[in-house]
C-alpha positions as CSV (number, residue, x, y, z in Angstrom):
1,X,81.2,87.7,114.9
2,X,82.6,89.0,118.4
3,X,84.3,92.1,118.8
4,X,87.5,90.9,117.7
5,X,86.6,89.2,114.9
6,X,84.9,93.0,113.7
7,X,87.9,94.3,114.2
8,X,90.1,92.1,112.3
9,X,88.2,92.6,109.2
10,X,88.4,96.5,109.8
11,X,92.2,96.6,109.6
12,X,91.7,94.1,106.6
13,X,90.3,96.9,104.5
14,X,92.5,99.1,106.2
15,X,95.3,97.3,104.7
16,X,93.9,96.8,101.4
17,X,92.6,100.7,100.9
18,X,95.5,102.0,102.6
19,X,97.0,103.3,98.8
20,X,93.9,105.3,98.7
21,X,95.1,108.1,101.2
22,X,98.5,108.3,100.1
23,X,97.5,108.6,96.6
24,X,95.2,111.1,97.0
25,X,97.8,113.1,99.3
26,X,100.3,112.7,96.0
27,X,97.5,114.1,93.7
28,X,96.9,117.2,95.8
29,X,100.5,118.1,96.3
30,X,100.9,117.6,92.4
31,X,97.9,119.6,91.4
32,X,99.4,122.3,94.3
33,X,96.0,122.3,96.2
34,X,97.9,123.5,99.8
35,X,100.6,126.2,97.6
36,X,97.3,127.8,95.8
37,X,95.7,128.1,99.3
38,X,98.0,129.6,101.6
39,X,99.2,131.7,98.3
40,X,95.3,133.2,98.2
41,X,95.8,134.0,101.9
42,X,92.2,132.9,103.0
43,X,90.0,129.7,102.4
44,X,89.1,129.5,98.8
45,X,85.7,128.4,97.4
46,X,86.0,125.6,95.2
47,X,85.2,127.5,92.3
48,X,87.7,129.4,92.3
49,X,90.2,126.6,93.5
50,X,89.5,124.7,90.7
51,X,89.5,127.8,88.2
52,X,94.0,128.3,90.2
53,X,94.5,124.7,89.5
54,X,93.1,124.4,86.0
55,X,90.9,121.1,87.4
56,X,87.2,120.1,86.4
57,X,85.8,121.3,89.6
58,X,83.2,117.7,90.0
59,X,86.7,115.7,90.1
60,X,88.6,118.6,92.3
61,X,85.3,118.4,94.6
62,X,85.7,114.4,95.3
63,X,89.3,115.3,95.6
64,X,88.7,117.7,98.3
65,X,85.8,115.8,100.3
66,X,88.3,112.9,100.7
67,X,90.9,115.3,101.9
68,X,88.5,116.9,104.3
69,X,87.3,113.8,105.7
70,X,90.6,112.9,106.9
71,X,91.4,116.5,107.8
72,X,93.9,117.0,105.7
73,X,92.4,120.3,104.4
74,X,89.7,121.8,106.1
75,X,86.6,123.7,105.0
76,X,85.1,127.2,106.6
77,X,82.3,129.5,106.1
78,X,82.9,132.3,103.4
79,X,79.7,134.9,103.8
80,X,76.5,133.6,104.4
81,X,76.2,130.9,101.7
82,X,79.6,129.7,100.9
83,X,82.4,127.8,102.0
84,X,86.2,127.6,101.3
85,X,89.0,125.4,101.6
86,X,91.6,126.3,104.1
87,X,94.6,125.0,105.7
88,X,95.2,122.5,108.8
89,X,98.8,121.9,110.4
90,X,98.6,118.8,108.1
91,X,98.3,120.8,104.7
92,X,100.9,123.1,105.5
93,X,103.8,120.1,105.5
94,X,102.4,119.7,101.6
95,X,103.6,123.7,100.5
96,X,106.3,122.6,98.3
97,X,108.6,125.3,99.7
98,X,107.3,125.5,102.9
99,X,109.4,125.8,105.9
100,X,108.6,121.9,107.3
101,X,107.7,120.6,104.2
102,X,107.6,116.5,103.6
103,X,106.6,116.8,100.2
104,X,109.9,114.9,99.0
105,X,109.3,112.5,101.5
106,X,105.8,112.1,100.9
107,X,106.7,111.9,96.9
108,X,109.4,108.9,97.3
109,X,107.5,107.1,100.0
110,X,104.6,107.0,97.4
111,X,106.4,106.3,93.9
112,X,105.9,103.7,92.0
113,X,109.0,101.7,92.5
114,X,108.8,102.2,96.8
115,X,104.9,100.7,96.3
């Protein structure tokens, strides 16, 4: 397989998993992962996010890790020992009542009926 050919079977999963991000953008702006952040004012350590968002912090974790990956949220150093989740440009268009937020488009564009 030649370059090409690699690449034509990248955008083929591409296609395929391409659900996965907006789904897991939909679940964070349901569970109110971005309006719990910038409402706590500085990154929050996933105890403590999952404690706001009344989540089983194992499933908010994954949750997060994807979200951080594609920089939708990012993390930062809290003390010596811990980290937090804090907001990117991205995040902030996902505070429900944020001054540029898509959340309604994101929401319709990823409803059931529009998928």
């Amino acid at each position: 397989m030649g370059d090409t050919e690699d690449g034509a079977e990248v955008e083929i999963w591409n296609y395929v998993f391409g659900h996965s991000k907006i789904a897991v953008v939909k679940c964070a702006i349901e569970l109110g992962v971005a309006d719990v952040i910038e409402n706590h004012g500085s990154p929050m350590p996933l105890p403590e996010l999952a404690a706001a968002l009344r989540c089983e912090p194992s499933r908010l974790h994954r949750i997060m890790r994807f979200l951080v990956h594609f920089h939708v949220f990012k993390q930062q150093p809290i003390g010596q020992h811990s980290v937090g989740f804090a907001l990117t440009p991205f995040s902030r268009r996902l505070i429900k009542h944020g001054e540029k937020s898509m959340v309604p488009l994101i929401l319709l564009n990823s409803s059931p009926i529009l998928l």
